[in-house]
MOPAC internal coordinates of N, CA, C and O (Angstrom, degrees):
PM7 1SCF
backbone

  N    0.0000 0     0.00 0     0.00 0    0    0    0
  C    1.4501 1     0.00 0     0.00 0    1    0    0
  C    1.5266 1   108.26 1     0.00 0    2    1    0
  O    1.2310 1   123.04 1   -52.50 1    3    2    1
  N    1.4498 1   111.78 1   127.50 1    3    2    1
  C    1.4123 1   120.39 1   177.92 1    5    3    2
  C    1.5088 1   123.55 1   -85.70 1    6    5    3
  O    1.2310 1   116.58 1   -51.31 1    7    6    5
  N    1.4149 1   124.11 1   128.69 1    7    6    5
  C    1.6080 1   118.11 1  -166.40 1    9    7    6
  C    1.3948 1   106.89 1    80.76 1   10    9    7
  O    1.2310 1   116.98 1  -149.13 1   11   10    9
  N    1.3816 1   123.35 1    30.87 1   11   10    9
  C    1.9473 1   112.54 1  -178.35 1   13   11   10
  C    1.0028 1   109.51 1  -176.24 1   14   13   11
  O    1.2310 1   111.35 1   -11.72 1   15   14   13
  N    1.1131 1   133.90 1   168.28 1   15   14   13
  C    1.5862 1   146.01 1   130.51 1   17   15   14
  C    1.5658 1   114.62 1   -66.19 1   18   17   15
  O    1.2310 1   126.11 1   -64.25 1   19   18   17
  N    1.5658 1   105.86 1   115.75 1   19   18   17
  C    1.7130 1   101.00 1   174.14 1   21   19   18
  C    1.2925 1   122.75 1   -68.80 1   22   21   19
  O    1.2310 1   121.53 1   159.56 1   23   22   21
  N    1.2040 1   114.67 1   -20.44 1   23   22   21
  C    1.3796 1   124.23 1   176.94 1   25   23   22
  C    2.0254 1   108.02 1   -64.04 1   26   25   23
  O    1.2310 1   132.19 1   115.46 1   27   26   25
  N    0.9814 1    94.06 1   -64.54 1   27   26   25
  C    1.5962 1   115.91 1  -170.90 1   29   27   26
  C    1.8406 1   103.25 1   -71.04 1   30   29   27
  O    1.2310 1   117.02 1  -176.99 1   31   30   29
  N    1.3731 1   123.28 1     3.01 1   31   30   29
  C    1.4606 1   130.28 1   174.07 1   33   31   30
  C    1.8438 1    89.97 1  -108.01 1   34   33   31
  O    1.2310 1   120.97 1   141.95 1   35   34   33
  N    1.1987 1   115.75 1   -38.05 1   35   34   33
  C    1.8869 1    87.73 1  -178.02 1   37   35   34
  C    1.5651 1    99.89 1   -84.65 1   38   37   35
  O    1.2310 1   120.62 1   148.78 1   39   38   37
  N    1.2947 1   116.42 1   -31.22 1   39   38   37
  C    1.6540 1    83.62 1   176.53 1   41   39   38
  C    1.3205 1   123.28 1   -79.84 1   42   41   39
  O    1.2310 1   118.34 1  -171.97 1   43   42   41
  N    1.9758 1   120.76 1     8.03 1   43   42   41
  C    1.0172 1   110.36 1   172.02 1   45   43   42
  C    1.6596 1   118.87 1   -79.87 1   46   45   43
  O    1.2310 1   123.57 1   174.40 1   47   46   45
  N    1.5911 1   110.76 1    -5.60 1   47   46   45
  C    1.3811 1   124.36 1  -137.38 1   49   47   46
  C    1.2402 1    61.54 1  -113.01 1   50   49   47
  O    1.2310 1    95.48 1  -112.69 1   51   50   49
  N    0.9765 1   160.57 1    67.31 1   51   50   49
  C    1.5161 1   148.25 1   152.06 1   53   51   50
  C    1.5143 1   120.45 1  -142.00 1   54   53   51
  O    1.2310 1   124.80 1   176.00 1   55   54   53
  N    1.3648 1   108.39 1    -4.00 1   55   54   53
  C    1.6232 1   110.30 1   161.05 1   57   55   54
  C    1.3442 1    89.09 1  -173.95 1   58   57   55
  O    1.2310 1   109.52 1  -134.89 1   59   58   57
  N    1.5562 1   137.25 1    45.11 1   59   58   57
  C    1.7170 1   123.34 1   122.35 1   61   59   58
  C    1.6316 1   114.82 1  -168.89 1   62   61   59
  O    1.2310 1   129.11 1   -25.22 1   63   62   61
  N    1.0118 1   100.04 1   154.78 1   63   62   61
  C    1.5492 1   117.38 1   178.58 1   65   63   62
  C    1.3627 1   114.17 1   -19.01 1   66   65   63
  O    1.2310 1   112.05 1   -52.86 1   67   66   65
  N    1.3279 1   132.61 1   127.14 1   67   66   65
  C    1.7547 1   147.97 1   154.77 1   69   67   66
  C    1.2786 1   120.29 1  -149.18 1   70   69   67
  O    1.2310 1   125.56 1   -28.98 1   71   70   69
  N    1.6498 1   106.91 1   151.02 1   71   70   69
  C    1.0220 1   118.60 1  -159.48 1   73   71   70
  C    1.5912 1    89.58 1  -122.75 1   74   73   71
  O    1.2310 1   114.84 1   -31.55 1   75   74   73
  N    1.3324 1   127.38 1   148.45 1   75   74   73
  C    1.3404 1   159.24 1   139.73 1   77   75   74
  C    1.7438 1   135.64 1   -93.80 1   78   77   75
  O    1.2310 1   124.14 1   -59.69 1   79   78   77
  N    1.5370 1   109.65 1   120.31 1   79   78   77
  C    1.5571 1    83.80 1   149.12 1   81   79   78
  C    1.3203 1   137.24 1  -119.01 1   82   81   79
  O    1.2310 1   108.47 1   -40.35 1   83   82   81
  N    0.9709 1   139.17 1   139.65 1   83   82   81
  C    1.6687 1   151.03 1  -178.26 1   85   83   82
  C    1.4720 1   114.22 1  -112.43 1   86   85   83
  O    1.2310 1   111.50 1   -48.69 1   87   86   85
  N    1.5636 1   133.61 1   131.31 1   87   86   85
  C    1.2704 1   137.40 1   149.77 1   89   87   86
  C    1.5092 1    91.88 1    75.24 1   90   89   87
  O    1.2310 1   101.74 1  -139.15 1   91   90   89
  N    1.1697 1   150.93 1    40.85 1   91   90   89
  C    1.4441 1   152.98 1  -176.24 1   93   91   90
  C    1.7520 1   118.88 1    57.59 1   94   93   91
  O    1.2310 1   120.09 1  -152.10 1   95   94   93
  N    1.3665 1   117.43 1    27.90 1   95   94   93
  C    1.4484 1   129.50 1   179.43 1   97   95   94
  C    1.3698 1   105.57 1  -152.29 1   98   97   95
  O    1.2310 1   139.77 1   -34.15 1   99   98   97
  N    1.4943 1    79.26 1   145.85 1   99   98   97
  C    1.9615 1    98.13 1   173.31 1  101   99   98
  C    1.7211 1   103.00 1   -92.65 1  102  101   99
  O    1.2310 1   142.20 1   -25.66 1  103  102  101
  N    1.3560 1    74.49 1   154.34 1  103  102  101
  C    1.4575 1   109.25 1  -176.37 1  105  103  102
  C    1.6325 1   114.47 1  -127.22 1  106  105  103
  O    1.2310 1   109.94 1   -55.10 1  107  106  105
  N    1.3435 1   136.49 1   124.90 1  107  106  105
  C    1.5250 1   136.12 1  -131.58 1  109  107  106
  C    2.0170 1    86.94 1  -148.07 1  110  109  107
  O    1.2310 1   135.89 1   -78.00 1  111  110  109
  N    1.3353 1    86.84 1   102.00 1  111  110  109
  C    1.5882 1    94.79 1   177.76 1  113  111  110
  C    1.5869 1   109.81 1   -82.82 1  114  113  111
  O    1.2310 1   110.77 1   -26.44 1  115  114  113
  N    1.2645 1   134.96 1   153.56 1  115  114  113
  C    1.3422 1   125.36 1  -167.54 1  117  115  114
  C    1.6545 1    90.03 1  -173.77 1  118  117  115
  O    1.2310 1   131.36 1   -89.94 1  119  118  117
  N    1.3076 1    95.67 1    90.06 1  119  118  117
  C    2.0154 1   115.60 1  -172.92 1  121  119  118
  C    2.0966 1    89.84 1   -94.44 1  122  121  119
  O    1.2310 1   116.20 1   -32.23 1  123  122  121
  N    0.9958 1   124.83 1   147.77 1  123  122  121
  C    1.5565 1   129.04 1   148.93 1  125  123  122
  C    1.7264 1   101.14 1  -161.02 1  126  125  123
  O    1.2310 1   132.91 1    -1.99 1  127  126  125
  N    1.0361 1    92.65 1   178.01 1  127  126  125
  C    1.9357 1   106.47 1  -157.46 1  129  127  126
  C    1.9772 1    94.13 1  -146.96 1  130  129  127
  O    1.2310 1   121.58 1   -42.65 1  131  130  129
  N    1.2158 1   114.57 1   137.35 1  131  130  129
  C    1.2800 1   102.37 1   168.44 1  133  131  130
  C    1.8775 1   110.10 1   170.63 1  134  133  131
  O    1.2310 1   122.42 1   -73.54 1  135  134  133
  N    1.3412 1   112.97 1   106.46 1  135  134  133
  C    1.2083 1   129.93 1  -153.65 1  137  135  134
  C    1.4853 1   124.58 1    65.99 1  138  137  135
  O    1.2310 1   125.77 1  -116.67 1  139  138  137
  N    1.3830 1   106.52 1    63.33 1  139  138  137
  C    1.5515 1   130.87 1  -174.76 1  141  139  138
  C    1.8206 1   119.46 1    55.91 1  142  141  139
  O    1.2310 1   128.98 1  -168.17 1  143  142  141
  N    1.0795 1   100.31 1    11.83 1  143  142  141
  C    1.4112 1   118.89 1  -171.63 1  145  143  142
  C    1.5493 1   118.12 1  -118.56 1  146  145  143
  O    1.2310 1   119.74 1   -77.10 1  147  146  145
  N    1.9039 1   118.09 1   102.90 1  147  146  145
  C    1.1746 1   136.72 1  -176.10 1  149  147  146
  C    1.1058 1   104.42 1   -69.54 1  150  149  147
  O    1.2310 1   122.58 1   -41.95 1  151  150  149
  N    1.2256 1   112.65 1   138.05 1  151  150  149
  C    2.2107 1   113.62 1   163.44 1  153  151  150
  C    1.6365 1    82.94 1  -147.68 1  154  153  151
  O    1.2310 1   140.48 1   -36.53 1  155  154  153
  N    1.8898 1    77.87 1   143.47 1  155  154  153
  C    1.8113 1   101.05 1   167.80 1  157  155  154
  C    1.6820 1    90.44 1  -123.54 1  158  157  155
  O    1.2310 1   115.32 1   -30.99 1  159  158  157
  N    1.1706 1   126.48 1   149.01 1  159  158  157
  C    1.4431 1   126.73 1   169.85 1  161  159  158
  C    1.7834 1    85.35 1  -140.80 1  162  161  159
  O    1.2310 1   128.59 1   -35.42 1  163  162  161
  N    1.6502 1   101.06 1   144.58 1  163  162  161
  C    1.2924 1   119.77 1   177.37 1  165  163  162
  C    1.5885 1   104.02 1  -134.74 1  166  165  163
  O    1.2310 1   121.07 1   -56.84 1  167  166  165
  N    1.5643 1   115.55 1   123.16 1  167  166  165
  C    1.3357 1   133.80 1  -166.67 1  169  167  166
  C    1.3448 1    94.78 1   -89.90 1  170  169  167
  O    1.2310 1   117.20 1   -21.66 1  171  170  169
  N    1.3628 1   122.93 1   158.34 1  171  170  169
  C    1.3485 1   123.62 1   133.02 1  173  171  170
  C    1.1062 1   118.06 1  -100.46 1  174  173  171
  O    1.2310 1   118.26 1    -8.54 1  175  174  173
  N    1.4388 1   120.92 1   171.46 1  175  174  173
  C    1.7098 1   130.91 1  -167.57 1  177  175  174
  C    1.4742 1   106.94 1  -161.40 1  178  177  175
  O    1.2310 1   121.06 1   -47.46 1  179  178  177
  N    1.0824 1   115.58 1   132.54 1  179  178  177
  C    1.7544 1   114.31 1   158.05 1  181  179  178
  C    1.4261 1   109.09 1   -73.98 1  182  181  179
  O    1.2310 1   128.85 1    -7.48 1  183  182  181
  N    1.3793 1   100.56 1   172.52 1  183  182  181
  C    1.5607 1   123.82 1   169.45 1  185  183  182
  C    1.6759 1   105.29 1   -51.05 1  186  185  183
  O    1.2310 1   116.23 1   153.79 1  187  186  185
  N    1.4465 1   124.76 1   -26.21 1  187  186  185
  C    1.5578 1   128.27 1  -151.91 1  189  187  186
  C    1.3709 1    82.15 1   -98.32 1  190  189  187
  O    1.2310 1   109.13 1  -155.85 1  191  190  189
  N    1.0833 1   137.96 1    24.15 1  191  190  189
  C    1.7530 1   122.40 1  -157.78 1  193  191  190
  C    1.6299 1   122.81 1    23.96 1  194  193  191
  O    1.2310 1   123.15 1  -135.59 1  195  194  193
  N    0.9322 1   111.57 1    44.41 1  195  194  193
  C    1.3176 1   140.75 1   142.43 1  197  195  194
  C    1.5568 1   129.89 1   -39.26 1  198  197  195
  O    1.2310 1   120.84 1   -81.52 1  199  198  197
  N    1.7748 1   116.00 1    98.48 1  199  198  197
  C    1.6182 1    91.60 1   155.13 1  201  199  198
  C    2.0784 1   130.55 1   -45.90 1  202  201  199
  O    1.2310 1   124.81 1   -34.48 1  203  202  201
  N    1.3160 1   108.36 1   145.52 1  203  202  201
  C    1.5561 1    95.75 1   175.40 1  205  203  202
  C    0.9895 1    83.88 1  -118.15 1  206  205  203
  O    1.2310 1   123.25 1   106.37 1  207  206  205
  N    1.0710 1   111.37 1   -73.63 1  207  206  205
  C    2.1904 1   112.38 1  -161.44 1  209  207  206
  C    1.6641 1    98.83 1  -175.30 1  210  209  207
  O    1.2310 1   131.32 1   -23.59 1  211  210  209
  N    1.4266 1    95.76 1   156.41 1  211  210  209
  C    1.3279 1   116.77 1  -168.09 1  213  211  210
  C    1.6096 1   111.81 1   -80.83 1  214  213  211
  O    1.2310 1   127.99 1   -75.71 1  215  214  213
  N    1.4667 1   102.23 1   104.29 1  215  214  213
  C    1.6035 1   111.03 1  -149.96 1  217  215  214
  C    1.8506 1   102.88 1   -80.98 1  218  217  215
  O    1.2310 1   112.64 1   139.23 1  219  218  217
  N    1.3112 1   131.50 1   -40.77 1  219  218  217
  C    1.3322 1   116.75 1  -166.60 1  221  219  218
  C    1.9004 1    95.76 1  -157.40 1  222  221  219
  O    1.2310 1   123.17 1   -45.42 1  223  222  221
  N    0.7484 1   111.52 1   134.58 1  223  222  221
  C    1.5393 1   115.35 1   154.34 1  225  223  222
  C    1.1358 1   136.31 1  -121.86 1  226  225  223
  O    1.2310 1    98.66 1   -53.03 1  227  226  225
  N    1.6133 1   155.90 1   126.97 1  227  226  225
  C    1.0504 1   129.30 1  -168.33 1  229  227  226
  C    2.3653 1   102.02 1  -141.34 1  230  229  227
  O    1.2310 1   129.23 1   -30.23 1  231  230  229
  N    1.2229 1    99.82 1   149.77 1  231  230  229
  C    1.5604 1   108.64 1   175.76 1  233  231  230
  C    0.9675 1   114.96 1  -104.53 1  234  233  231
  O    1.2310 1   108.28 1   -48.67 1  235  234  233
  N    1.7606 1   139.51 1   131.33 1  235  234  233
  C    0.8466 1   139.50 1   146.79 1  237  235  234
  C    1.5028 1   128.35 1  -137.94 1  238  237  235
  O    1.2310 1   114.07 1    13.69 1  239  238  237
  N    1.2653 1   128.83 1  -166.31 1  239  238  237
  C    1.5631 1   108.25 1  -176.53 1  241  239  238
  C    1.5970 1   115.39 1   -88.61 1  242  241  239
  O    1.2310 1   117.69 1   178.14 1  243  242  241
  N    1.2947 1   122.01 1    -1.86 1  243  242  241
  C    1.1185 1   145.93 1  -151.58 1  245  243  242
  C    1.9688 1   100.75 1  -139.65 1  246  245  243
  O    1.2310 1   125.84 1   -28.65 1  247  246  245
  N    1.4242 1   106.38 1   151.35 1  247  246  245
  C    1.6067 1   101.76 1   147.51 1  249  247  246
  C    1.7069 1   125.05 1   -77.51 1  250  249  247
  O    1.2310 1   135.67 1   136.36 1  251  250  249
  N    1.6708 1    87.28 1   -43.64 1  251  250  249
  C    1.0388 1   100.29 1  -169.83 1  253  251  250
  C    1.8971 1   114.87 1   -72.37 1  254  253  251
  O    1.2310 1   127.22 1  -177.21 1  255  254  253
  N    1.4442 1   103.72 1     2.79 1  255  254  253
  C    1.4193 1   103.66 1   161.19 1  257  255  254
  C    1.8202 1   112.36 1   -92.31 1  258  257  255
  O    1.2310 1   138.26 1   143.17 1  259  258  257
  N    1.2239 1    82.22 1   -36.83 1  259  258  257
  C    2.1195 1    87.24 1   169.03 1  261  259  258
  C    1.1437 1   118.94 1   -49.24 1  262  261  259
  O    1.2310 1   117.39 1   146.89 1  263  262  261
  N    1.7592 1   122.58 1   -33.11 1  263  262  261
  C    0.8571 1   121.01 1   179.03 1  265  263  262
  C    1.6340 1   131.46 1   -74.66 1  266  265  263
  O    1.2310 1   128.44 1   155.13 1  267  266  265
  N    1.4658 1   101.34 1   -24.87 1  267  266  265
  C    1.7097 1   121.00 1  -177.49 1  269  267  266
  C    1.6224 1    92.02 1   -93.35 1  270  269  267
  O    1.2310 1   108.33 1   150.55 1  271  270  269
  N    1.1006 1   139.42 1   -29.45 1  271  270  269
  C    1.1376 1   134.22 1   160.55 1  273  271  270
  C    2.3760 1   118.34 1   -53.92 1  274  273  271
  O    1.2310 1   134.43 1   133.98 1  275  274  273
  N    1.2369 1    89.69 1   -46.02 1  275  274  273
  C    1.3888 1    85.38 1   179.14 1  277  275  274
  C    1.5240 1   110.04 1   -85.67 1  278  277  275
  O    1.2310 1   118.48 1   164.12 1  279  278  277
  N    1.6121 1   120.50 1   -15.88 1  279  278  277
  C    1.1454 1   104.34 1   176.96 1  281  279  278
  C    1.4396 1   117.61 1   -91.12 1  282  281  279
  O    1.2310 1   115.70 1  -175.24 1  283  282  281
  N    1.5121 1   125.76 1     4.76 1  283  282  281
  C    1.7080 1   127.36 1   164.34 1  285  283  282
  C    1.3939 1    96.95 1   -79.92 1  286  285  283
  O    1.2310 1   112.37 1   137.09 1  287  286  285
  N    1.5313 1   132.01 1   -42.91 1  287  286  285
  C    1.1828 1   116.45 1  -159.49 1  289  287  286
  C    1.4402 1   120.23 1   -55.47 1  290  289  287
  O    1.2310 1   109.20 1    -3.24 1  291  290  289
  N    1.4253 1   137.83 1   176.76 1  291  290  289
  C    1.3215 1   143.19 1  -150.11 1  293  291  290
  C    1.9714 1    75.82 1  -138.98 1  294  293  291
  O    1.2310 1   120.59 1  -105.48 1  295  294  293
  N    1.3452 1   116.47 1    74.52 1  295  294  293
  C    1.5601 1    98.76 1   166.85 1  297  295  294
  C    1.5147 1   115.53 1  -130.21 1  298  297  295
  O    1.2310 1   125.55 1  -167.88 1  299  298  297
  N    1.3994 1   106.95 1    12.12 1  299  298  297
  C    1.3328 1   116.40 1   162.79 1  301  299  298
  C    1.5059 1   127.96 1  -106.48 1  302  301  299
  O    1.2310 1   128.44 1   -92.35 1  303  302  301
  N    1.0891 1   101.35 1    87.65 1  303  302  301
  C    1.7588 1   114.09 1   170.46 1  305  303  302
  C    1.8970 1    97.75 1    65.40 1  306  305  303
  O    1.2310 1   122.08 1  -145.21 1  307  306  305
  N    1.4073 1   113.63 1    34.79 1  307  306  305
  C    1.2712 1   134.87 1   168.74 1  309  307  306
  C    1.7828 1   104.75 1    95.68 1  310  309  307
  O    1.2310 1   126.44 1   162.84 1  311  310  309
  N    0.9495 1   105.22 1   -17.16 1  311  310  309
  C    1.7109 1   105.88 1  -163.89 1  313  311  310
  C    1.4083 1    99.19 1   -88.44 1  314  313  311
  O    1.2310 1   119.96 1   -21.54 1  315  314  313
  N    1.5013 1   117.68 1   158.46 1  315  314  313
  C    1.5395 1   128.63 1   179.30 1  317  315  314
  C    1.8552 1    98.52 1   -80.07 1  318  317  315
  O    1.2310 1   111.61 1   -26.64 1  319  318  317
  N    1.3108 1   133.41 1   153.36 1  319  318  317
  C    1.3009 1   144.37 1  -160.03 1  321  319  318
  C    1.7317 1    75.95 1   -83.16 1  322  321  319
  O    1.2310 1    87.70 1   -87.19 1  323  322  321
  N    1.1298 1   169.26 1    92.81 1  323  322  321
  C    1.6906 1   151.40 1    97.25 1  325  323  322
  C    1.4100 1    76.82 1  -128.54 1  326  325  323
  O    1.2310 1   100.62 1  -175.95 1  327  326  325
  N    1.2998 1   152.78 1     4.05 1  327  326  325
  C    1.6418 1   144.76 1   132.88 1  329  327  326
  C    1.0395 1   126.44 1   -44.56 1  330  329  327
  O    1.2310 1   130.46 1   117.02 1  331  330  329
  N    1.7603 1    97.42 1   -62.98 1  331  330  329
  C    1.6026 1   100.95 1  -163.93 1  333  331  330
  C    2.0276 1   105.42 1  -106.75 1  334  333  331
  O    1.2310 1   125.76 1  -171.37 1  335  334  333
  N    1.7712 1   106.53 1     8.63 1  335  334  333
  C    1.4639 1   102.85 1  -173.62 1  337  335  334
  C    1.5226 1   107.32 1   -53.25 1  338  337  335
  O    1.2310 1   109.66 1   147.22 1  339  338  337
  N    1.7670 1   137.00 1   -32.78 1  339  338  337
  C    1.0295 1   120.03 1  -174.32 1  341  339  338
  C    1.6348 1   117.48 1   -67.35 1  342  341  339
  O    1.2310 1   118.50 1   168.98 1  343  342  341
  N    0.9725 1   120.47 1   -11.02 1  343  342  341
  C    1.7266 1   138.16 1  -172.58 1  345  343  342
  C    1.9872 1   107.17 1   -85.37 1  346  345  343
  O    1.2310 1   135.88 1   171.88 1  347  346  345
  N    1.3705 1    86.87 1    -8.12 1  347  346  345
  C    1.9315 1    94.02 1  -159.44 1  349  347  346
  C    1.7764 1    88.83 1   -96.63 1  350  349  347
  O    1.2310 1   116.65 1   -28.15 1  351  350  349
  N    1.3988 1   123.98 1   151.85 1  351  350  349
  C    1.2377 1   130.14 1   158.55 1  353  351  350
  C    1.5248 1   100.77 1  -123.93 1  354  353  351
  O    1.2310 1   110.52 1    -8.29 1  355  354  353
  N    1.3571 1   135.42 1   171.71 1  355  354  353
  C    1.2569 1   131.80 1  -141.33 1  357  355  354
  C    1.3489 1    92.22 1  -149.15 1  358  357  355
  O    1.2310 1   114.99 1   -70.52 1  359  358  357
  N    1.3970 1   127.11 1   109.48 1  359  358  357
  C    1.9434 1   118.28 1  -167.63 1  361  359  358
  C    1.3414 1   102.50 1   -85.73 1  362  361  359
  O    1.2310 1   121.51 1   146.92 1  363  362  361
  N    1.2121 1   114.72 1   -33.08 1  363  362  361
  C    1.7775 1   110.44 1  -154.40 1  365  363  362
  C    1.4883 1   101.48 1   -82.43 1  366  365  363
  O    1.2310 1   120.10 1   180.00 1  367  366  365

């Protein structure tokens, strides 16, 4: 990950807002927790700061399970995010 520590960006993604870019678009992490119930929601965005579309969501009881949940998934350009983290730059 370019501009960061990858390590120190998922535990930031685990109780507040970050932004990434990958493949020429941002990507807008948005983790909250609230009545035992984890959500990660991942935005897309253009370069124009632009809504694109609502890129990934995931539930768990935890954030910090949302988070090991989005990082197995295959939702970046097919690859799991410790695939494609060298491709990611980190804005915030």
């Amino acid at each position: 990950m370019e501009a960061g520590n990858v390590n120190q960006f998922l535990e930031e993604i685990t109780w507040q807002e970050e932004t990434i870019l990958f493949n020429g678009k941002k990507y807008f992490f948005n983790p909250w927790e609230h009545q035992g119930i984890g959500r990660l929601e991942i935005q897309q965005w253009n370069l124009k700061d632009e809504w694109v579309s609502d890129f990934f969501y995931v539930e768990g009881k935890t954030t910090d399970e949302c988070v090991k949940k989005m990082v197995a998934a295959p939702i970046w350009d097919g690859k799991t995010f410790w695939e494609a983290e060298s491709e990611m730059t980190w804005t915030d």
